[in-house]
MIDREN-772532 format. One line per 4 residues: number of its first residue (from 1); their letters; for each residue x, y, z of N, C-alpha, C, O. Coordinates in pm, whole numbers, always signed. Each point is the difference from the previous one (the first is absolute). Last residue first. Example, Ala and Ser with C-alpha at 12.3 -4.5 7.8 and 13.67 -1.06 7.14 Angstrom:
% residues 2
2) sa) +1285:-225:+708:+82:+119:+6:-77:+109:+73:+51:+111:+17  -22:-683:-24:-89:+119:+0:+90:+120:+0:+104:-2:+66
***
This chain:
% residues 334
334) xxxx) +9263:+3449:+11175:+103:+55:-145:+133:-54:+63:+107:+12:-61  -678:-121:+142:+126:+17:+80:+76:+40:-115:-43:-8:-115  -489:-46:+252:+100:-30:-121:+128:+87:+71:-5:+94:+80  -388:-402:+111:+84:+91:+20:+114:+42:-89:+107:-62:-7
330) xxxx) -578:-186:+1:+84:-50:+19:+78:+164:-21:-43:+92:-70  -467:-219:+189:+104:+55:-112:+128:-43:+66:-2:-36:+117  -524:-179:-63:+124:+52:+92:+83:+13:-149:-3:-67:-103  -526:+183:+136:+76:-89:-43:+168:+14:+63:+39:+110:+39
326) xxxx) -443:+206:+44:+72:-109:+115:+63:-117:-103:+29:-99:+67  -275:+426:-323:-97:-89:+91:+89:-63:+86:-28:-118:+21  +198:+389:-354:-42:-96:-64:-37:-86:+129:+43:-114:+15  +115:+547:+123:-85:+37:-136:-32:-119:-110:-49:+30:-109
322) xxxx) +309:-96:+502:-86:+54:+57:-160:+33:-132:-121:-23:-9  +611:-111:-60:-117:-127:+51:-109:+61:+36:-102:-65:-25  +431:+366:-83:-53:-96:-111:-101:-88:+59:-119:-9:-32  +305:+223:+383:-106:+96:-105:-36:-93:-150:-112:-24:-46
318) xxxx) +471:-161:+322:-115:+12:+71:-113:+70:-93:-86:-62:-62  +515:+100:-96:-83:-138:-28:-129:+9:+80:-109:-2:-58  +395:+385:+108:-128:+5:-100:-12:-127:-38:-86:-10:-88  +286:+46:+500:-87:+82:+8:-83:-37:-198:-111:-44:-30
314) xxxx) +518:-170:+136:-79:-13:+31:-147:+56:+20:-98:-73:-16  +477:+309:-149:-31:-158:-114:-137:-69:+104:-112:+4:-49  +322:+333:+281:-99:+87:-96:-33:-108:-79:-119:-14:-27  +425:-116:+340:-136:+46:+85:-84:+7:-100:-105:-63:+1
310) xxxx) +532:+37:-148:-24:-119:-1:-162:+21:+71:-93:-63:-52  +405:+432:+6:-87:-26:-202:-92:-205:+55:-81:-62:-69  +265:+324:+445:-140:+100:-45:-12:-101:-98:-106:-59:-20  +508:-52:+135:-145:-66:+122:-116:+53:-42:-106:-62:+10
306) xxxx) +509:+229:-195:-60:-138:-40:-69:-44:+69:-61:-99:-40  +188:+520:+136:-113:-30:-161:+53:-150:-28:-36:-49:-106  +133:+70:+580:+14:+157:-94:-63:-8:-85:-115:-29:+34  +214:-107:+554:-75:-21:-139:+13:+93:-102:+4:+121:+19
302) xxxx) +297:-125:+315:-73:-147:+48:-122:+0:-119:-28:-106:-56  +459:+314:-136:-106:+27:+90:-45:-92:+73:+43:-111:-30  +469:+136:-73:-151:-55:-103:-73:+47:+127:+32:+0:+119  +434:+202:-37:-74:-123:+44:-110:+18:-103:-25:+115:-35
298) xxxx) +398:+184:+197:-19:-70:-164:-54:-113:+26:+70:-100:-13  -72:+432:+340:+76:-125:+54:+58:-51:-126:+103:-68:+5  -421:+433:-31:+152:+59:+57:+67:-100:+40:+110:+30:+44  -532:-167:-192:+68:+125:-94:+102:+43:+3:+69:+31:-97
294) xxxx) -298:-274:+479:+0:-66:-132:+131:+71:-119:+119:-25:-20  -354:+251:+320:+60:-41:+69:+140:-106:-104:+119:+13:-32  -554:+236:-36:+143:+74:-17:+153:-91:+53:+119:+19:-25  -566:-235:+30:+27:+26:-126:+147:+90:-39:+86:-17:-86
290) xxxx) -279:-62:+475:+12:-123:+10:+53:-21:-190:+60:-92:-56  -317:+509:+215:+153:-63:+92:+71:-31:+11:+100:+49:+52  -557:-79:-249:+102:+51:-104:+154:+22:+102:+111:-37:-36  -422:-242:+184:+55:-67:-114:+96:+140:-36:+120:-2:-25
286) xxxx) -359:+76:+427:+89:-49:+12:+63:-69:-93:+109:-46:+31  -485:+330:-77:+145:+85:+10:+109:-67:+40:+112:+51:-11  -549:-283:-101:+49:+61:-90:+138:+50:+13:+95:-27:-73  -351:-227:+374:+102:-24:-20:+38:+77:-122:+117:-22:-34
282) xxxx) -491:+112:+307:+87:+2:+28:+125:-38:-41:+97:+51:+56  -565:-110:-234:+47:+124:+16:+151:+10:+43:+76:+45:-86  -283:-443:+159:+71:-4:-125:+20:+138:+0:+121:+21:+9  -330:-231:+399:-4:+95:-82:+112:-6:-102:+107:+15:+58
278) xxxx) -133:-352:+285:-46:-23:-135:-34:+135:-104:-18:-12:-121  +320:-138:+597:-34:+86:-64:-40:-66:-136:+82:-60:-70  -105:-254:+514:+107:+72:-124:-74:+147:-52:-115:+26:+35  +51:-423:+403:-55:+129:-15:+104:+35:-109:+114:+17:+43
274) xxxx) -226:-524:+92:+92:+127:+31:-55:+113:-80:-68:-20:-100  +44:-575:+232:-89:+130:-18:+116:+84:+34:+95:-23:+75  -91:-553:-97:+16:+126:+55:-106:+104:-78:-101:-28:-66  +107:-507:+158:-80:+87:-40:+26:+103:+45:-63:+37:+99
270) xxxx) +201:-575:-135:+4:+60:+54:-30:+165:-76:+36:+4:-118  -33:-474:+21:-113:+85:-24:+2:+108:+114:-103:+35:+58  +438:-346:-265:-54:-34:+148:-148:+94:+21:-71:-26:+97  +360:-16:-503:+37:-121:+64:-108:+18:+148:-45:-99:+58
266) xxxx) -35:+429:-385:-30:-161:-61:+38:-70:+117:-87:-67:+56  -19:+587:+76:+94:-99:-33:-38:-130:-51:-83:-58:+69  -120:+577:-82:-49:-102:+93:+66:-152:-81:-48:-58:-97  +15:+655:+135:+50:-101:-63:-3:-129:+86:+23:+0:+121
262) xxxx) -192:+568:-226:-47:-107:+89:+104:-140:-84:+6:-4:-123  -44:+573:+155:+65:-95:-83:-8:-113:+90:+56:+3:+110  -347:+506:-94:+55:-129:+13:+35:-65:-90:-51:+3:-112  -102:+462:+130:+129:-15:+36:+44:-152:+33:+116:-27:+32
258) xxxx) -530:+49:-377:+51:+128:+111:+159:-19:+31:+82:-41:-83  -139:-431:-116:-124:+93:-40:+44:+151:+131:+78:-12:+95  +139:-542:-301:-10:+125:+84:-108:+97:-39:-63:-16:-105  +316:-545:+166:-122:+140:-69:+35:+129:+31:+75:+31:+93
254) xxxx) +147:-571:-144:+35:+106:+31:-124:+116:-56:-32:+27:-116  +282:-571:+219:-120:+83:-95:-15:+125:+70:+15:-6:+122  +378:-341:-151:-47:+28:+67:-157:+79:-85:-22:+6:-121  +440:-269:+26:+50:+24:+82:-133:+25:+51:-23:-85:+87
250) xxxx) +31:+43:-524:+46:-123:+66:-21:+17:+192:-61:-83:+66  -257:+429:-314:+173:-8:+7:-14:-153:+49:-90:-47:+69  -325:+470:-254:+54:-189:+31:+131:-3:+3:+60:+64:-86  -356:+382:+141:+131:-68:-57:+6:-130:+55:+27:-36:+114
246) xxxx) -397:+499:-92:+10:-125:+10:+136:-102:-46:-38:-43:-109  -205:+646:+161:+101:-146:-32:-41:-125:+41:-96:+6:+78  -80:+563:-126:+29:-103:+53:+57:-136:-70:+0:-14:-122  -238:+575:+182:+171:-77:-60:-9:-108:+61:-1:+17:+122
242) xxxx) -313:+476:-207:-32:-172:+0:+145:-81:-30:+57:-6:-109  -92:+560:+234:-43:-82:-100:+6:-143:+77:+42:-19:+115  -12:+459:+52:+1:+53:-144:-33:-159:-70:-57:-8:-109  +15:+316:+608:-33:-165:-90:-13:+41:-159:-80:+70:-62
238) xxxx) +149:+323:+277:+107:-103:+114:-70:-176:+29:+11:-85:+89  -118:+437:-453:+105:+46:+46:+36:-114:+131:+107:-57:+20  -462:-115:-348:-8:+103:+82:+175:+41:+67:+62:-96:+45  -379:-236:-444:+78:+47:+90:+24:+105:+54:-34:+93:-73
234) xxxx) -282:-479:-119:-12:+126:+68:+108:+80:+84:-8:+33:+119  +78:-444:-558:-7:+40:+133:-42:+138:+68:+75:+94:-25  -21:-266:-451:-138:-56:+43:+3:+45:+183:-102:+21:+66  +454:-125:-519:-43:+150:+59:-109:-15:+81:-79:+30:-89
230) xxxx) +407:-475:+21:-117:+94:-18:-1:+152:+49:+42:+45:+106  +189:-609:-134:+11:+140:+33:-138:+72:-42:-103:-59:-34  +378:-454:+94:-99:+67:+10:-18:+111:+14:+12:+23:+120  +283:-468:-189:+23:+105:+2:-146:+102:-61:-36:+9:-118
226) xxxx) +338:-563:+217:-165:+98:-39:+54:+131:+69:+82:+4:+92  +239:-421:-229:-16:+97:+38:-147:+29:-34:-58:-30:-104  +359:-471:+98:-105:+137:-29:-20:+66:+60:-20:-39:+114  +424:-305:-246:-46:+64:+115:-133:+113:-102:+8:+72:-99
222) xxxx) +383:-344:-119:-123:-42:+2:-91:+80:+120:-117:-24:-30  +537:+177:-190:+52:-168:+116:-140:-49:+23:+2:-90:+83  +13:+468:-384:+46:-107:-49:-3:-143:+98:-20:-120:-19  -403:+422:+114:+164:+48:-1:+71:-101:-88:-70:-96:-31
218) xxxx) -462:+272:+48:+31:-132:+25:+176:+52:-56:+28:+58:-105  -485:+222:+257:+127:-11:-118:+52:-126:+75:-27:-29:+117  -480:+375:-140:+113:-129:+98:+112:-58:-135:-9:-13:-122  -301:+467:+268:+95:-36:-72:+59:-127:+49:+84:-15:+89
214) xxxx) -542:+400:-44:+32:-85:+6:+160:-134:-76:-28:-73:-94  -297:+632:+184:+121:-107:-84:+12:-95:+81:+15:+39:+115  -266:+479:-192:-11:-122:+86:+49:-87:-87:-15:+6:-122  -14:+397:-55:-26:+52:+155:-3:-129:+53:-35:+10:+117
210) xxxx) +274:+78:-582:-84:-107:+75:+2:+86:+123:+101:+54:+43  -110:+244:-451:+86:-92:+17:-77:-89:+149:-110:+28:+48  -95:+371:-309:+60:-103:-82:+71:-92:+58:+12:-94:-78  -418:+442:+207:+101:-65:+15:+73:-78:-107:-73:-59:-80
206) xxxx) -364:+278:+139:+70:+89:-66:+141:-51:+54:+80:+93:+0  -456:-311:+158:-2:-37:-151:+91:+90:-117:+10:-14:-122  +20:-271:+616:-13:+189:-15:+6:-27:-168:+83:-64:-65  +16:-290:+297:-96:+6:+18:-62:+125:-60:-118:+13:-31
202) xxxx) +442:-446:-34:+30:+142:-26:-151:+6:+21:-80:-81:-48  +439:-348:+69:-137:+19:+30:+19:+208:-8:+103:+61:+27  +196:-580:-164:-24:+101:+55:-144:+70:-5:-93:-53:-61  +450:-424:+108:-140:+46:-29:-1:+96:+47:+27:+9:+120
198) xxxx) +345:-368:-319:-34:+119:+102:-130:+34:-21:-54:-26:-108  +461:-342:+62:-86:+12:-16:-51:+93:+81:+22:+8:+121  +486:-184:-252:-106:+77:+65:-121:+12:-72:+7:+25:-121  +524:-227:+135:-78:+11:-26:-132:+22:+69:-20:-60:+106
194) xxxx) +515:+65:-16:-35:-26:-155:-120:-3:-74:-3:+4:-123  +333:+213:+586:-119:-52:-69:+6:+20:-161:+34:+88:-79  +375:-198:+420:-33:+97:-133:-138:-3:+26:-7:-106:+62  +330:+27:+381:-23:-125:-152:-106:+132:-65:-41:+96:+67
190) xxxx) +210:-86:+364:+94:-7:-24:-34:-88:-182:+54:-87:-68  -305:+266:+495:-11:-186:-67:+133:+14:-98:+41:-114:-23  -134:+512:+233:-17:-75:+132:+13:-144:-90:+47:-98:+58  -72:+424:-386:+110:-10:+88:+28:-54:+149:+110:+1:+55
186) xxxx) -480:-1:-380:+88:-59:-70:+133:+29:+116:+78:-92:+27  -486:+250:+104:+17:-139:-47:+136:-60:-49:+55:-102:+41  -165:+624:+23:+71:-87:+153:-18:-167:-32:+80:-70:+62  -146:+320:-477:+122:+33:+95:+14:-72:+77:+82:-91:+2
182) xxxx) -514:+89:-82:+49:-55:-136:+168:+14:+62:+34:-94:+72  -292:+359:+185:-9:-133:+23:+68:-129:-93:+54:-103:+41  -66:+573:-144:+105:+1:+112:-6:-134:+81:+93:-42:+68  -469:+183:-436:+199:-9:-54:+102:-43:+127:+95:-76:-19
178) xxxx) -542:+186:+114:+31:-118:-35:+62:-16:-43:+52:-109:+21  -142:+517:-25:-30:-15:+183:+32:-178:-42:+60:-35:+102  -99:+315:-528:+51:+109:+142:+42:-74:+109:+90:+47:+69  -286:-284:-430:+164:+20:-31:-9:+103:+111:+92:-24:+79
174) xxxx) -499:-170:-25:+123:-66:-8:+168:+47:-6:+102:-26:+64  -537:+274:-133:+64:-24:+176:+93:-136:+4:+74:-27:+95  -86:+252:-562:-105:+79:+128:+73:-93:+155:+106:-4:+62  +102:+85:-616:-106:-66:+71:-11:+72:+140:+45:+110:+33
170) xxxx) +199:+144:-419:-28:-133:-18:-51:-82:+77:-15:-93:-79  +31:+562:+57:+19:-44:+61:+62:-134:+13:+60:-37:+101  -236:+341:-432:+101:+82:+85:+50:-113:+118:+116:+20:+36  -494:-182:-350:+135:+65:-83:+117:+42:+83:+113:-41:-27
166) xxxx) -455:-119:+279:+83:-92:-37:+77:+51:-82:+121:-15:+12  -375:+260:+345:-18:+13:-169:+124:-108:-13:+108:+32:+49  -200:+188:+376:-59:-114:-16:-63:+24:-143:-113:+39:-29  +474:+182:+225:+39:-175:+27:-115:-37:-13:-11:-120:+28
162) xxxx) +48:+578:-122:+14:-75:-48:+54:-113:-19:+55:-47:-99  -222:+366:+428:-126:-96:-92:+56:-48:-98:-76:-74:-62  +305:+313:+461:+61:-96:-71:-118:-103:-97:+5:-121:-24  -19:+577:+381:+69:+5:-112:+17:-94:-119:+22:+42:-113
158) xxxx) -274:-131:+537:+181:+51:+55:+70:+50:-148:+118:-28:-23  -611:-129:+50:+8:+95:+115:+195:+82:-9:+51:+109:+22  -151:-510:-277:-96:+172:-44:-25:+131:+41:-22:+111:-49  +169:-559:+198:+144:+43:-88:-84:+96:-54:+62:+93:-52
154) xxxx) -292:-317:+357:+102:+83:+87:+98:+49:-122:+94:+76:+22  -538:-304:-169:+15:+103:+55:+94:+48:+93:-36:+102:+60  -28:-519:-164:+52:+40:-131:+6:+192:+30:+93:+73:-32  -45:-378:+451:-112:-28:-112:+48:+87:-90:+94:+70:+37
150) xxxx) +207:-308:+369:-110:+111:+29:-77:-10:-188:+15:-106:-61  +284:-314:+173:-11:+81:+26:-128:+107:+1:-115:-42:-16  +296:-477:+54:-129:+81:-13:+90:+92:+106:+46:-15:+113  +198:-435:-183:+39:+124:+26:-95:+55:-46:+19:-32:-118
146) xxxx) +92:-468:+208:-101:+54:-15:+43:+135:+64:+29:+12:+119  +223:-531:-238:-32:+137:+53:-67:+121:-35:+44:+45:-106  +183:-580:+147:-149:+19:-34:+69:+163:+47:+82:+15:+91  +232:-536:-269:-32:+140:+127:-128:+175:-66:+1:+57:-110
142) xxxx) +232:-671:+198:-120:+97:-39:+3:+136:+24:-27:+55:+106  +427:-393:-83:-137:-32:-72:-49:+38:-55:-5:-9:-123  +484:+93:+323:-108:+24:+26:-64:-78:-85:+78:-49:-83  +407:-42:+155:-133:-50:+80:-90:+50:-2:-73:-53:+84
138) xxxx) +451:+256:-328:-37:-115:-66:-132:-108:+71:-80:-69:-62  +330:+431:+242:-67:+63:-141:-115:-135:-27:-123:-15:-1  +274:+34:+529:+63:+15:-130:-51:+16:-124:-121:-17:+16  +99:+155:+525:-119:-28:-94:+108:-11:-142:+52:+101:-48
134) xxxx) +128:+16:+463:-31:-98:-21:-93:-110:-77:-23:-121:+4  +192:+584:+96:-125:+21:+112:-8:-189:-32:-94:-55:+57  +403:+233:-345:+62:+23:+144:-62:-3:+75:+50:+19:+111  -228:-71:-585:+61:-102:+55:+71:+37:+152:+2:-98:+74
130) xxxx) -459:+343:-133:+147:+2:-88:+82:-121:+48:-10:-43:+115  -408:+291:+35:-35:-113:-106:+141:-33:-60:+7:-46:-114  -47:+453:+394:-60:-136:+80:+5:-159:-77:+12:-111:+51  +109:+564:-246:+86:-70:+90:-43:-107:+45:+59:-108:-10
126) xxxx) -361:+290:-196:+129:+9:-114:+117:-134:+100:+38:-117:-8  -385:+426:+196:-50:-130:-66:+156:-115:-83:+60:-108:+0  -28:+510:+145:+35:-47:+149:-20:-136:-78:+77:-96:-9  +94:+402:-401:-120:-29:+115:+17:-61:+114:+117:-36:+12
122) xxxx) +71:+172:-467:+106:+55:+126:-98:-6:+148:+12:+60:+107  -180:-257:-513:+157:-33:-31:+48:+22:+96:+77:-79:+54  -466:+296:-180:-42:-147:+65:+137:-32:+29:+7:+16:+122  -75:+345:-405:+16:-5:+118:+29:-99:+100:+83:+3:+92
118) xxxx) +39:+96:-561:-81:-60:+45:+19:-61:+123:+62:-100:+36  +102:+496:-369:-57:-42:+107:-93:-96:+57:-109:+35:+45  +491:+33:-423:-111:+26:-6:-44:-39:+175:+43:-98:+60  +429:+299:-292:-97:-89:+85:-98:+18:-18:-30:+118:-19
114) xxxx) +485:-30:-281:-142:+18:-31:-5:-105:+146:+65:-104:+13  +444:+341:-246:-99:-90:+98:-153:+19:+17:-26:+120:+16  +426:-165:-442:-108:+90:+71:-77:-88:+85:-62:-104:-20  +349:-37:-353:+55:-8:+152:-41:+75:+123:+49:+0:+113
110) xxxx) -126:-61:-629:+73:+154:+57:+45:-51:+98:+110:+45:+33  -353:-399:-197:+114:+63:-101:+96:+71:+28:+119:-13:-26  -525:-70:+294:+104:-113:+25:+141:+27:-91:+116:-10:+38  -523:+281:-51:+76:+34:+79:+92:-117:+69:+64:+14:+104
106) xxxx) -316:-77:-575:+66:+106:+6:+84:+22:+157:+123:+3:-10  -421:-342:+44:+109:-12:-109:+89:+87:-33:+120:-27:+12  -548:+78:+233:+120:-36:+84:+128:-47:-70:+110:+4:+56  -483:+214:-280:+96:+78:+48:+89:-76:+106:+108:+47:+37
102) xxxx) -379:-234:-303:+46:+61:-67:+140:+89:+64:+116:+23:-33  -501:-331:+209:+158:-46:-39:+115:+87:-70:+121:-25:+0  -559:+219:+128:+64:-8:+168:+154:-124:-90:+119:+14:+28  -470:+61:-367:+98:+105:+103:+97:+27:+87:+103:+68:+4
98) xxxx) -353:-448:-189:+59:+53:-40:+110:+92:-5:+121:-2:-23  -470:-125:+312:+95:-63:-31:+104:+36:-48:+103:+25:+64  -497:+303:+40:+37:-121:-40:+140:-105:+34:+86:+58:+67  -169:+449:+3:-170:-54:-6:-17:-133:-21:-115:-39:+19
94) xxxx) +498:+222:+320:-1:+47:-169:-136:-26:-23:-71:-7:+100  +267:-21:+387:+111:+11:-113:-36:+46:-152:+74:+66:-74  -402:-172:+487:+116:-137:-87:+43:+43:-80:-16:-52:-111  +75:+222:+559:-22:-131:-104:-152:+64:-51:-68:+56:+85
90) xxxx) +462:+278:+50:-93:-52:+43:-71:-86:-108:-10:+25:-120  +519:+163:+199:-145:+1:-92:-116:-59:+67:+42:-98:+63  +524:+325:+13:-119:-140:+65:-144:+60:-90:-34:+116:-23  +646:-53:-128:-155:+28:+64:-74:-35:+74:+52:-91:+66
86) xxxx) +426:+260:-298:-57:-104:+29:-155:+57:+62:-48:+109:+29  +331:+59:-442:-18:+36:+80:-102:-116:+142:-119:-25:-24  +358:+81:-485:+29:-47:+121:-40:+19:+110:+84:-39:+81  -271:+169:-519:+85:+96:+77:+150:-36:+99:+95:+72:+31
82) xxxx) -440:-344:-301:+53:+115:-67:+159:+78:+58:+118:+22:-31  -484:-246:+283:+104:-57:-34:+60:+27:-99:+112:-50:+12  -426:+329:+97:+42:-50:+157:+137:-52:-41:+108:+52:+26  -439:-54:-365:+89:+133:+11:+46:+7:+101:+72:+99:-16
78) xxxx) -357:-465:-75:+110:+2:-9:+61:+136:-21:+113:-15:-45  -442:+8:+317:+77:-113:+44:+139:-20:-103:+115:-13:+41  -477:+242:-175:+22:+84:+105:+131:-70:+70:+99:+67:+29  -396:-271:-335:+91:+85:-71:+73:+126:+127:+67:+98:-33
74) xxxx) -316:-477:+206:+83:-40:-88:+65:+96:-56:+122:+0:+18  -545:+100:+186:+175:-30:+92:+93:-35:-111:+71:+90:-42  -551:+40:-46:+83:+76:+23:+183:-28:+53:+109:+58:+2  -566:-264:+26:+39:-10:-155:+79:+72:-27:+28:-3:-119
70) xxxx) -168:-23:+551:+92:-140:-11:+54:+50:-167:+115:-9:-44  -157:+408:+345:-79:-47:-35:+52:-169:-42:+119:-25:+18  +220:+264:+285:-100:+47:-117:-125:-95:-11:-15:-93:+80  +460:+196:+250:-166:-80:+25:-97:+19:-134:-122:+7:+16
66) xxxx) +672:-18:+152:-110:-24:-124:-116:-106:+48:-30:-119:+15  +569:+367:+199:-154:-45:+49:-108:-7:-95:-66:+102:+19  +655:+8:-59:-137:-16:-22:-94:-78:+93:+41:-102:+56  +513:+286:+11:-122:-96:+12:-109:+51:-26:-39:+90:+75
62) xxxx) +425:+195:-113:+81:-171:+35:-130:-60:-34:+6:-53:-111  +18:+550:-136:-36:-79:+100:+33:-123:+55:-3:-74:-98  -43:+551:-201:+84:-78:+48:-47:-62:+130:-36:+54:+104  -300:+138:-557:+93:+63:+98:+137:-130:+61:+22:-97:-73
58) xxxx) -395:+73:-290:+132:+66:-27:+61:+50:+119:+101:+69:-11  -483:-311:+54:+44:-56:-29:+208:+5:-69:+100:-72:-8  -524:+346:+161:+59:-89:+102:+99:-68:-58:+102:+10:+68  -380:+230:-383:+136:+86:+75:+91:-69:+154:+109:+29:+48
54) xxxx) -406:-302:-302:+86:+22:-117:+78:+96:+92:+116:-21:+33  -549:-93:+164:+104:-107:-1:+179:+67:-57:+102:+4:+68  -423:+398:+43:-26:-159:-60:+116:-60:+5:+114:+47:+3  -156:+357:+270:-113:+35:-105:-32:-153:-99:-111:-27:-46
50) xxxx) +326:+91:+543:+4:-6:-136:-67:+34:-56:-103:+18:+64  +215:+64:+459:-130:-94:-118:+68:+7:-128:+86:+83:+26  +219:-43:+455:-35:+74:-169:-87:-60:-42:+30:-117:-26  +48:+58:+573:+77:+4:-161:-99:+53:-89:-114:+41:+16
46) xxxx) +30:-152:+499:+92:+102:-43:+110:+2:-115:+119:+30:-1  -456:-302:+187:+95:-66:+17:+95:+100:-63:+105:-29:-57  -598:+58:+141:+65:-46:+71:+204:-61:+33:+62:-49:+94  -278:+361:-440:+7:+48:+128:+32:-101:+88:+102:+17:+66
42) xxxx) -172:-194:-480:+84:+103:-45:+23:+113:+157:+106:+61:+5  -443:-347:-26:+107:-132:+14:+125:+119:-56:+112:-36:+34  -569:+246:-95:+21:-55:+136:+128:-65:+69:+30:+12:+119  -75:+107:-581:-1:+121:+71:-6:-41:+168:+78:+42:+86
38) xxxx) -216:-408:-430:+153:+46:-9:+37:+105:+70:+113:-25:+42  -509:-253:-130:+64:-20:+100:+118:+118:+53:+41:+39:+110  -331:-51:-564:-99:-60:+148:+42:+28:+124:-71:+57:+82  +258:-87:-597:-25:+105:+63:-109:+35:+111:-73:+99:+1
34) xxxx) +280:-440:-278:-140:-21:+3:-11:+126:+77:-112:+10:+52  +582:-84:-139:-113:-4:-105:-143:+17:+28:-58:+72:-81  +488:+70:+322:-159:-83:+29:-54:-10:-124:-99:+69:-25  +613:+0:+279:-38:-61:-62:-161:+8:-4:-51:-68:+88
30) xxxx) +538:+205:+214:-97:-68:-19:-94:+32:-184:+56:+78:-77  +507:+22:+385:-131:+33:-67:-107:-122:+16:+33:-105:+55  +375:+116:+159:+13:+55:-54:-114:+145:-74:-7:+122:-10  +94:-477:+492:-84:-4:-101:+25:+176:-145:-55:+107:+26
26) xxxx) +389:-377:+385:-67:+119:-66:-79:-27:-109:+55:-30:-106  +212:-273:+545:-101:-2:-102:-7:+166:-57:+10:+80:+93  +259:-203:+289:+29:-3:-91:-42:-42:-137:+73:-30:-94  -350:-33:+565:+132:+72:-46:+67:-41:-143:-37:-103:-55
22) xxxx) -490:+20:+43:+140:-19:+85:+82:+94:-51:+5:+69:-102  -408:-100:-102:-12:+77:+135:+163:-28:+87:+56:+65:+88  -297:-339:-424:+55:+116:-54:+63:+129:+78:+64:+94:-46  -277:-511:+193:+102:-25:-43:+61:+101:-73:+123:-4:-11
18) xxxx) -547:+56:+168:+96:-4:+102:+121:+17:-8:+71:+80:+60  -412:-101:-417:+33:+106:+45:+105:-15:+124:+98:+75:-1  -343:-382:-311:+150:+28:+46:+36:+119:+35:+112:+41:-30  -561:-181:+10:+83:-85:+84:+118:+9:+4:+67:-36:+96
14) xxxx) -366:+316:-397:+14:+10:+151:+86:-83:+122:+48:+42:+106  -148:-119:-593:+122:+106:+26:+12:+39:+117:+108:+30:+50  -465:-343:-260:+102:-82:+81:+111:+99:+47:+81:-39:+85  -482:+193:-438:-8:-41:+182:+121:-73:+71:-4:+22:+121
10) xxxx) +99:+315:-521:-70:-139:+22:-1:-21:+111:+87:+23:+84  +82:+421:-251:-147:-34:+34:-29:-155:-4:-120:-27:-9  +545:+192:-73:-45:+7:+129:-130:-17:+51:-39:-32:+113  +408:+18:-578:-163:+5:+24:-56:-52:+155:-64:-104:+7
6) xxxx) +602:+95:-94:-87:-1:-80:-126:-41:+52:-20:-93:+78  +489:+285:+123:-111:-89:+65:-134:+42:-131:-68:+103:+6  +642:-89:+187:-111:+54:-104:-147:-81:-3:-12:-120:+22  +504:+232:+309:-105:-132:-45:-133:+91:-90:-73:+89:+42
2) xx) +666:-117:+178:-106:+90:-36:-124:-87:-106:+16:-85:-88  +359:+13:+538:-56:-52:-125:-112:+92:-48:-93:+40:+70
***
């Protein structure tokens, strides 16, 4: 499979490096707009830099990789589908709604395959919480989770200052790092969120988007979610960040925090423990994989731009509310 790989300089390109790395993988060419990354990732993986998107774009290829800027994807996305050419994008797909509908419409038309990565999906977590672990959609309650990442300063450091300009970006530590919670809600409960009240917070006065968020959403089947993020963590190469949980279940109540997943039974109060992988780093190379995989079966993604366009509806009710004092917005849907 030959794989083209748009704008390399976003921080998340590193994680699929593994996956790129397999047998019968050839990375064609690459991609840098932000001209940061590209000469390095052009040696490691022994291909062609480009000079821009456009000459990447004219060459021959089975599979795209689109890390662009956010205000950037969409039109990038649809020349992809233009083309036919299937893909994986990184969320959220476009600067808006809008967008991100725009084009999943268009690649439903063509019949063009689009995954968005949301990781969480191909998780231990994931697993653990799934009707086959005995946890059904419909029995959770409550479910609480708190992801603080490293500080506004690692996307400055890595090329990427422009995730923190809302024009370029459209929001901050929500839509980066709380989109994927918004996701893992609705799909462990198996029901929509409809509505959300949010409070955000920005400290750096040359910032635009939320370095700190607060998001509680209330689902159709009635269940509330809280969801907590932030640029605010001291992170460090081998502590990069703050991840923890709480889940009300019929069945049971359930935390976790570091490598622990603690669960402690309704009927008898009986009280296991187990060691999971919570680095999220890791599952990148196993979605896109999990993506080729997919692709060559004619299988729907486990997630694509309709999960993005439904994440992203949520994301900017939240922000509405956010910018009229925590009033709760309601989820506009199409």
């Amino acid at each position: 499979m030959k794989i083209a790989v748009f704008d390399v300089s976003h921080w998340h390109f590193p994680l699929y490096i593994a996956a790129l790395k397999d047998p019968g993988i050839e990375v064609i060419g690459i991609s840098d707009s932000a001209s940061f990354a590209g000469p390095r990732f052009s040696d490691l993986l022994n291909c062609k830099l480009f000079g821009s998107n456009d000459e990447l774009m004219s060459q021959d290829f089975d599979f795209a990789l689109v890390f662009s800027r956010h205000s950037d994807m969409a039109e990038l996305a649809e020349r992809l589908i233009a083309k036919g050419k299937p893909f994986l994008i990184e969320k959220p797909c476009g600067l808006n709604v809008e967008e991100v509908r725009r084009i999943r419409n268009l690649a439903e038309k063509r019949g063009v395959y689009v995954s968005v990565p949301f990781i969480q999906r191909v998780s231990a977590l994931a697993d653990l919480l799934s009707p086959a672990a005995g946890l059904m959609a419909d029995g959770f309650e409550h479910l609480s989770f708190r992801f603080v990442v490293g500080s506004v300063a690692r996307y400055e450091r890595n090329g990427c200052a422009w995730m923190l300009e809302k024009a370029l970006a459209g929001g901050g530590s929500m839509l980066n790092v709380g989109i994927h919670f918004i996701d893992l809600i609705s799909n462990l409960t198996q029901s929509p969120i409809i509505e959300v009240s949010g409070q955000v917070q920005i400290y750096r006065p040359d910032v635009t988007v939320d370095e700190q968020a607060v998001f509680t959403c209330r689902t159709a089947a009635g269940q509330i979610g809280v969801i907590e993020t932030g640029y605010l963590y001291p992170s460090t190469a081998d502590d990069q960040r703050d991840f923890a949980f709480s889940l009300s279940h019929r069945q049971s109540y359930i935390r976790g925090y570091a490598d622990q997943f603690y669960a402690k039974t309704r009927e008898n109060g009986r009280a296991s423990s187990t060691t999971i992988e919570y680095n999220t780093d890791e599952y990148y190379p196993v979605f896109l994989r999990r993506s080729w995989a997919d692709l060559a079966n004619n299988r729907r993604p486990v997630a694509g731009l309709l999960e993005a366009e439904r994440a992203l509806a949520v994301i900017e009710a939240g922000y509405r509310s956010a910018a009229n004092r925590g009033m709760p917005e309601r989820v506009e849907t199409n």
